[in-house]
C-alpha positions in Angstrom: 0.0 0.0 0.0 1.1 3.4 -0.8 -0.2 6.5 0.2 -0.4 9.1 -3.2 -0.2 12.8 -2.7 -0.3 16.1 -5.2 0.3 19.1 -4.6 -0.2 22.2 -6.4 0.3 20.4 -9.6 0.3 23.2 -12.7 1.0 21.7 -16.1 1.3 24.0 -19.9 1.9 23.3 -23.2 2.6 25.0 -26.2 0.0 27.1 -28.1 1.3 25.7 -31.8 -1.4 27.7 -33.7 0.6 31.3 -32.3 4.1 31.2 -33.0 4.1 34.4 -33.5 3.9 35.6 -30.3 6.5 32.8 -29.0 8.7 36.4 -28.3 6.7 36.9 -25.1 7.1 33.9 -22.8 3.9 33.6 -21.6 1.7 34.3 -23.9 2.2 30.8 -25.9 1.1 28.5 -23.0 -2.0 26.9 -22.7 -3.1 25.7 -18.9 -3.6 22.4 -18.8 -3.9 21.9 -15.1 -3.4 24.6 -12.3 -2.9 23.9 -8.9 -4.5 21.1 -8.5 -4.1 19.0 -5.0 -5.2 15.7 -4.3 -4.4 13.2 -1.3 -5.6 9.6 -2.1 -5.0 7.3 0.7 -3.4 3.8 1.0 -5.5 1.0 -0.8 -8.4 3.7 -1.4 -9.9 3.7 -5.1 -10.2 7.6 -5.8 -12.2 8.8 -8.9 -11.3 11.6 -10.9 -14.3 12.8 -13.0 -14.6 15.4 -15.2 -15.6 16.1 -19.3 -13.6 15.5 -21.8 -10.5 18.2 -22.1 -10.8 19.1 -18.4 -7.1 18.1 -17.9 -7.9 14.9 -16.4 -5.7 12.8 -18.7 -2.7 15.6 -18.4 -2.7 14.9 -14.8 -2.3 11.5 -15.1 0.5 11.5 -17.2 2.5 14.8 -14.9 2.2 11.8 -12.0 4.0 9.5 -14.1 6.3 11.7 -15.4 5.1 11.1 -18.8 4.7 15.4 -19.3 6.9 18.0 -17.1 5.0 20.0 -14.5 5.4 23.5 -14.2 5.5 23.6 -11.1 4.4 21.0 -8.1 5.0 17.7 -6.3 4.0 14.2 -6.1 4.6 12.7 -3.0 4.1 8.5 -2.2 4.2 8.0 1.9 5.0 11.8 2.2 7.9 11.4 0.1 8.9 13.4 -3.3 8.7 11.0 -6.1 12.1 10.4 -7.3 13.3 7.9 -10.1 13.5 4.9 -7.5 9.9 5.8 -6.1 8.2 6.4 -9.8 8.8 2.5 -10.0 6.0 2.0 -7.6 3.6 3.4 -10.1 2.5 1.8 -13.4 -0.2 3.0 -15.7 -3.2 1.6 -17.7 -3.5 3.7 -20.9 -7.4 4.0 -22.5 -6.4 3.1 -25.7 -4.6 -0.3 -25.1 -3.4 -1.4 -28.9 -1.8 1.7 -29.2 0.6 1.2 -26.1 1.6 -2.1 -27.1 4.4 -3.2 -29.8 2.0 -4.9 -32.7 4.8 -7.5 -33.2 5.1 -8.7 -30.2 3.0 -11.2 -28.5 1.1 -11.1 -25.0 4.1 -13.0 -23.7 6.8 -10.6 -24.5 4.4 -7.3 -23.7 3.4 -8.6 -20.3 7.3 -9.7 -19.4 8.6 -6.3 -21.1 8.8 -4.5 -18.0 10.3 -7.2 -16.0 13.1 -7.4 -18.2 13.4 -3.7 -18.7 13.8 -3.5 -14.9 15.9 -6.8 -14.8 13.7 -7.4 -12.0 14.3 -11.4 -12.3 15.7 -14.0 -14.0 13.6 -15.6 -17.3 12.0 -18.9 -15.4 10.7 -16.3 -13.1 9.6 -13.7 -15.4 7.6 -16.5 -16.4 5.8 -17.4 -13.5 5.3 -13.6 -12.7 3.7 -13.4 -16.5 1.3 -16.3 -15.8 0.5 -15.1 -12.1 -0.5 -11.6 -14.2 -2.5 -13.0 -16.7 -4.8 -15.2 -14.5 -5.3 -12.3 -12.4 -6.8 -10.3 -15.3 -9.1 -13.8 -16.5 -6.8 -14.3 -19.6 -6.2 -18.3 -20.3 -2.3 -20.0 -21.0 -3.3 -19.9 -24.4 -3.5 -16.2 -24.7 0.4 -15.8 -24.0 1.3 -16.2 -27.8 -1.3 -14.6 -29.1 -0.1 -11.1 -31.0 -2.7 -7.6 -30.1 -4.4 -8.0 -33.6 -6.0 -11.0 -32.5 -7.3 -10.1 -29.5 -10.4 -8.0 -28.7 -11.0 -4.8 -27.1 -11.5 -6.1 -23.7 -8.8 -9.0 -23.7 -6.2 -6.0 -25.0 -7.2 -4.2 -22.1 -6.9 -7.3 -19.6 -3.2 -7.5 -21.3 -2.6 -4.1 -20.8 -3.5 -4.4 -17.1 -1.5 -7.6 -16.6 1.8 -5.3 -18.0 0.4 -3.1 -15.3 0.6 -4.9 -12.4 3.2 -7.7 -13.2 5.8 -5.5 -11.5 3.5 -5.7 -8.1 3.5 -1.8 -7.9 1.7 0.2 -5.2 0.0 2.6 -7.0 -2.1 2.0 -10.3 -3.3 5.0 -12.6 -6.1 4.0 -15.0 -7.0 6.8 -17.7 -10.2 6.0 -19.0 -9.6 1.8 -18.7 -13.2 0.5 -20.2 -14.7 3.9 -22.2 -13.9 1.9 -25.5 -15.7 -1.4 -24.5 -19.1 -2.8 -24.7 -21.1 -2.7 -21.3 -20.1 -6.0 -20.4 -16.7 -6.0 -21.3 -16.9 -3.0 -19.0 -18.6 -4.7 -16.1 -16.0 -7.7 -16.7 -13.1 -5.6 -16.4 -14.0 -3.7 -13.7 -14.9 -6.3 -11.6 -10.8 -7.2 -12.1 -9.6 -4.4 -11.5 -11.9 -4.1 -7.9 -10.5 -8.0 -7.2 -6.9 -7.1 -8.5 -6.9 -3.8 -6.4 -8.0 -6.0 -3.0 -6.1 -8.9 -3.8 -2.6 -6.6 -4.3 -3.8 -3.8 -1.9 -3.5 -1.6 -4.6 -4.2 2.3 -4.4 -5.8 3.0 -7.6 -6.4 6.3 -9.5 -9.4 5.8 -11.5 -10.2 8.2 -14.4 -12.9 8.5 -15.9 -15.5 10.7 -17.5 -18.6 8.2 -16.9 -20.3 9.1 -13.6 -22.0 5.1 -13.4 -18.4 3.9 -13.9 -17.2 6.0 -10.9 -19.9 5.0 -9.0 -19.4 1.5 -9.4 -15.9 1.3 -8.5 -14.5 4.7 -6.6 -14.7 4.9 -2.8 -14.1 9.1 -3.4 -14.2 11.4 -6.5 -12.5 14.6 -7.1 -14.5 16.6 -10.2 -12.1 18.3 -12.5 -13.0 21.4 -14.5 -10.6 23.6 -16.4 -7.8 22.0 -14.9 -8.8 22.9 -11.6 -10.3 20.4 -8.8 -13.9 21.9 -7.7 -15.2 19.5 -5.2 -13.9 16.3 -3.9 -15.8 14.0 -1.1 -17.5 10.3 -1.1 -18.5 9.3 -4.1 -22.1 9.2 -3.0 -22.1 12.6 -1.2 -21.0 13.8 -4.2 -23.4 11.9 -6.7 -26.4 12.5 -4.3 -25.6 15.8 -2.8 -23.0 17.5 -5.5 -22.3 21.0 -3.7 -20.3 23.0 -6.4 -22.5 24.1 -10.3 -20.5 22.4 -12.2 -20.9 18.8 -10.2 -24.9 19.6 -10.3 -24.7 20.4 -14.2 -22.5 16.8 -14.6 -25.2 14.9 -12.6 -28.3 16.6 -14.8 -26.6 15.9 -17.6 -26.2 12.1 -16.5 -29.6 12.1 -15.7 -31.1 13.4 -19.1 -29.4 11.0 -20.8 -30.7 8.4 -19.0 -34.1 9.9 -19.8 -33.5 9.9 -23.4 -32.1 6.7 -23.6 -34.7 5.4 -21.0 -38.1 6.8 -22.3 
């Protein structure tokens, strides 16, 4: 377990379409996420909720170290994340096929970490590959399979096998199931709640689905404009949102439902 801490997290990027005004330093940065703190506590599932383009996905990838922060700190167990520390995190991306190298197999994908680390020695990279893969529901058979012939939901299983194969402490999910069907949703999600028990996992849940959050996330932060407006229980917040933008998510959820519900 692994308690995951950010604080005042501000991420920019570039504003391509005005190079012209690149002569002025600031006016050619786009905020992506400003100040944003969040404290998610050992073994806790925490949901962060928000549209699409609310900076979300950014902040997931500044906690990795994936995209430079302007300014800001992670912190696992109170303590800056260094190179040595960052290990303890691993990622699951939304779009699964594209993380993964087409020619190799699930074998090689899941293992790839494990040998990029030179965590152990092959017979055990073995073991911890097979120990991954029945976690995530995938069969021996599936190990020499290559991504093109596996579905959306198996890919994603793979993808969270690579995940946890090196027994991290923390596990980011961006947007894990929005591809899939509803029941390759339900499927997966009830992994990931087994894996997260089993491994005493603190998981980072992303999401823009407000039924997925609810399903799975003991709290929720809601993200707008790459700021955090309210954060709380995820039924406090469902059932009793306090800040607009929460209430306007929740209506929005709930017209749906009307329109697809008659």
């Amino acid at each position: 377990m692994a308690k995951l801490t950010v604080s005042n997290a501000h991420v920019s990027y570039a504003n391509r379409s005005h190079n012209w005004l690149r002569t002025n330093r600031n006016s050619n940065r786009i905020r992506a996420v400003g100040g944003v703190e969040l404290g998610i506590e050992s073994g806790e599932c925490f949901g962060l909720v928000g549209e699409s383009g609310c900076g979300k996905s950014t902040l997931a990838r500044a906690i990795m170290q994936l995209v430079p922060m302007d300014r800001g700190n992670v912190l696992i167990d109170e303590q800056i994340l260094a190179n040595a520390s960052l290990r303890r995190m691993q990622m699951v991306f939304q779009n699964a096929q594209s993380s993964m190298n087409p020619r190799m197999t699930v074998e090689l994908i899941v293992s790839d970490p494990l040998r990029f680390e030179n965590r152990c020695h092959k017979s055990e990279r073995a073991d911890r590959v097979t120990q991954a893969l029945q976690l995530v529901g995938l069969e021996e058979a599936f190990r020499k399979r290559y991504p093109h012939e596996l579905s959306g939901g198996q890919l994603q299983r793979v993808a969270i096998a690579r995940a946890i194969v090196l027994d991290p402490d923390v596990l980011i999910c961006d947007e894990p199931v929005s591809a899939l069907d509803v029941t390759a949703q339900v499927e997966i999600l009830d992994r990931l709640k087994e894996i997260q028990i089993d491994r005493s996992l603190t998981l980072l849940f992303i999401t823009h689905d407000l039924d997925i959050a609810a399903a799975i996330c003991d709290r929720l932060a809601v993200m707008h404009q790459g700021r955090i407006v309210e954060t709380g229980p995820t039924a406090g917040v469902l059932h009793n949102p306090k800040h607009a933008y929460t209430q306007s998510l929740i209506a929005a959820r709930l017209h749906a439902k009307c329109v697809v519900e008659p």
